[in-house]
N, C-alpha and C positions, 0 to 999 in steps of 0.2 A: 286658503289662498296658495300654501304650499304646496297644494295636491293637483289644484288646477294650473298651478305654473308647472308643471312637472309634467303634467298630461300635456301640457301644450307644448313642452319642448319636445316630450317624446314622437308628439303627433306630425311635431315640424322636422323633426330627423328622419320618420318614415313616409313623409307623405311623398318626398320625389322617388325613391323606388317604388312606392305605391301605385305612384299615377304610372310611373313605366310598364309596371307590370301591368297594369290594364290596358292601357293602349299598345301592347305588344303582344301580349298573351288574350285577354278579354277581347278585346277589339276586333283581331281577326276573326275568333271562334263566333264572334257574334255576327258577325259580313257571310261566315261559311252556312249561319244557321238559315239567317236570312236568304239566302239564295236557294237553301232548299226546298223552299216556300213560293219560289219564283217561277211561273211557267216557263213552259221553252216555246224554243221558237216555233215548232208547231202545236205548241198545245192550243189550249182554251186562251179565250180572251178575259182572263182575269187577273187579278193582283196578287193572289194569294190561292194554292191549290193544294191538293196532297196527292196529286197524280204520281209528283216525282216519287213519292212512297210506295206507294200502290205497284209501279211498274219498278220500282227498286224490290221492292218485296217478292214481287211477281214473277220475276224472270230467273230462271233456272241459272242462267250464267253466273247473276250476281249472287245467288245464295251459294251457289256452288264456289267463288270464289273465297268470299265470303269465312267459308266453313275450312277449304283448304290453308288460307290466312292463319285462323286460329290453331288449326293444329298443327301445320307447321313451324308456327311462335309457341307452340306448345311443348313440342318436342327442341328444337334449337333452345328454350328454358330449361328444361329437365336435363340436356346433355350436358349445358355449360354449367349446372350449377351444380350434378353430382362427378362432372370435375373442377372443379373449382373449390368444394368442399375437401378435397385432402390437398390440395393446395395450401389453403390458406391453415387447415387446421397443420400441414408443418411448419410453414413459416411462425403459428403463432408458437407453438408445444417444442419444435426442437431447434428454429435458431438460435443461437445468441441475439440476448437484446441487444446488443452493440451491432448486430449486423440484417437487425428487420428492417432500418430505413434501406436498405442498400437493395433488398431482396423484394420492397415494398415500389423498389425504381426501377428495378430491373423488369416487375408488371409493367410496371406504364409505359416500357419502351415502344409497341405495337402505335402506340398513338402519337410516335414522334413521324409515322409515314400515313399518308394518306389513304381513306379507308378504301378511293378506288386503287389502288396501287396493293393492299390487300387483299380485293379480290379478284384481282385480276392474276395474283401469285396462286391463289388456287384454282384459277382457272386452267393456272399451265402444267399444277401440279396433278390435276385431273384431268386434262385433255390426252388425247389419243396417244402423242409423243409426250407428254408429261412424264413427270418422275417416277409418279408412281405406277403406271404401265412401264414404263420401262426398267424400275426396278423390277418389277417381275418378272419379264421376260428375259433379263440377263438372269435371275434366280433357278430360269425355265418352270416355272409354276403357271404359266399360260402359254399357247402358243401364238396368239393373237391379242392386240391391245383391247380393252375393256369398253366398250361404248357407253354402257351403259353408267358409268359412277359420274357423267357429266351430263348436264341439261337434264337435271328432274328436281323432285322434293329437296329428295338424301343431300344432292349439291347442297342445298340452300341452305338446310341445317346445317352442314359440315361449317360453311362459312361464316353463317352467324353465329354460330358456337364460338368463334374461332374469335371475332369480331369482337363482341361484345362477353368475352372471357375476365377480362381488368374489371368490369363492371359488376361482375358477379361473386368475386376472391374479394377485394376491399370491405364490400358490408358483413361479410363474413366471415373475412380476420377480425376486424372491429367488434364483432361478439364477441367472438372468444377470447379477444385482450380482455374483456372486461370479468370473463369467470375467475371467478375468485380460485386460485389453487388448494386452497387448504379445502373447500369440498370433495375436491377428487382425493385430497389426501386422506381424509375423514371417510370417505366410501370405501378403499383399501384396507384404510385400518380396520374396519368392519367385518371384513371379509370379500367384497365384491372384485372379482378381478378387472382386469383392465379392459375387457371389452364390455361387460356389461357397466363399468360407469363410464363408458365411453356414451351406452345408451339409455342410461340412466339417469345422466347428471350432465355431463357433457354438450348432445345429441339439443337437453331438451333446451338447457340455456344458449343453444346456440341458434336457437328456433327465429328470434328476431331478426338477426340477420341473413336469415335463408328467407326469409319471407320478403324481406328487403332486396334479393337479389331475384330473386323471382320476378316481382314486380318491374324492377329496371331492366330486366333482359326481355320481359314477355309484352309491355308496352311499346316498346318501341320497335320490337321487331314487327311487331303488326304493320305496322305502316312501311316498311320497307320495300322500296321499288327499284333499288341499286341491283341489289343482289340477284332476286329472283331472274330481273333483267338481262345479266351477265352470266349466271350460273345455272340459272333453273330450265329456260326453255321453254315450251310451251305446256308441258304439264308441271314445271314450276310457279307457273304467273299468280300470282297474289294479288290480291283487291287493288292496292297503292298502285299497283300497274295498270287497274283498267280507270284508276280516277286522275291518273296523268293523262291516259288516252283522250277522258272526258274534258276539260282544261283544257288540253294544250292542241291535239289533234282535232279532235271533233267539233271542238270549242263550246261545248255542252254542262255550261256551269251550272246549271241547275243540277242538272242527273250527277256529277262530278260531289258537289255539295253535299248531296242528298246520300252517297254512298259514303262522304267520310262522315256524316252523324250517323248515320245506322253504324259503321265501323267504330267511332268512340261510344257508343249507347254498347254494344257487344262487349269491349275492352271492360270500360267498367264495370258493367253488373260482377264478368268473371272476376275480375281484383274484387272488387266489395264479399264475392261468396267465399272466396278463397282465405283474404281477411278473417268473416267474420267465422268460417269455417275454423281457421287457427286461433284465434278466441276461445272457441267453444271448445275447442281439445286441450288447450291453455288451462283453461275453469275445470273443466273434467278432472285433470290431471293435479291441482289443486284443491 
């Protein structure tokens, strides 16, 4: 009777986030999935097709953005998190404990302004008369402003790196609070200098929360249509860009649908391989 009065208070404490999270999170994914499934308005006259598949799959634009998408969240991942890694690893190794909350606030500032107002500041730090053309031409290191460091890829990286920076420093202080010092001290005393138990012992236990920052930078950048929008240009443009087109312009819910399941079907398998890929070097190394 104990167990089942206990289960049911626990069940009665979680079931209103529960039901939230489904009808906020499940609900829509299930209305996006459904519509993938939905002819358009000139397809076939049925209820249920996989045309929108077929010519998602089919069409050179969509794979080609597609592919651009991932690897530019691929690369904007990789930048922010091998800097973000000596970031966090001094805030954890050489502040004073008494001064990581402060250094831990000072991250989070970027999130007290609005993320268009972010990129819009590197818009102006990269445009023509921006700062940074014009720091060089008072350096005399160009004779003409740069064209090219705006409206492409590189833009788009630069900014989501920049962006979602806080997001990649936090789960990776949070490891390395957790190593224990006396193994780094136990590896010295042994003999091993400081940079190999930096890659020895350090490196490996701090693998959880690289993995952790990976994930939260490289998921959502995908879907980003802000950015590419404002910064990329037309060989910036990302998937998110052409399934606002589909929605909003075209008004093409199906094809729109149909392009953010094939984009989360993409997203995941890469997390899951990446995952279980860090498992198995995990075990190895164990």
């Amino acid at each position: 009777m104990l167990r089942n009065s206990d289960s049911a208070r626990g069940l009665t404490l979680i079931s209103p986030p529960l039901l939230y999270a489904v009808l906020m999170l499940a609900g829509p994914l299930g209305m996006i999935l459904m519509f993938s499934f939905v002819p358009q308005s000139d397809g076939p006259n049925t209820l249920i097709t996989l045309q929108n598949y077929t010519e998602a799959l089919g069409d050179p634009l969509y794979r080609q953005l597609i592919i651009r998408s991932l690897l530019i969240s691929a690369a904007a991942t990789a930048i922010t998190v091998l800097l973000a890694f000596p970031i966090a690893y001094f805030i954890s190794f050489y502040v004073p404990p008494k001064r990581k909350s402060l250094w831990l606030f000072l991250i989070t500032i970027p999130f007290w302004t609005s993320y268009l107002i972010r990129i819009f500041l590197w818009k102006v730090i990269l445009g023509l008369n921006g700062l940074l053309n014009t720091g060089l031409l008072k350096l005399g290191l160009i004779n003409e402003p740069l064209e090219f460091i705006l409206y492409n890829p590189a833009a788009v990286v630069i900014t989501l790196a920049h962006a979602f920076a806080p997001f990649a420093i936090l789960p990776i202080f949070v490891a390395l609070e957790k190593i224990d010092r006396s193994l780094l001290e136990a590896s010295q005393d042994l003999g091993e200098s400081k940079v190999r138990t930096f890659f020895r012992v350090t490196l490996p236990l701090a693998v959880p929360g690289v993995v952790a920052s990976v994930l939260i930078v490289f998921i959502p950048t995908v879907g980003d249509y802000v950015t590419p929008r404002l910064v990329g240009g037309s060989e910036g443009t990302m998937i998110a860009n052409m399934i606002q087109v589909q929605f909003l312009r075209l008004d093409n819910r199906p094809m729109g649908a149909t392009l953010s399941v094939i984009t989360m079907i993409c997203v995941t398998i890469i997390s899951l391989l990446f995952v279980l890929a860090n498992r198995r070097n995990m075990k190895a190394r164990t």
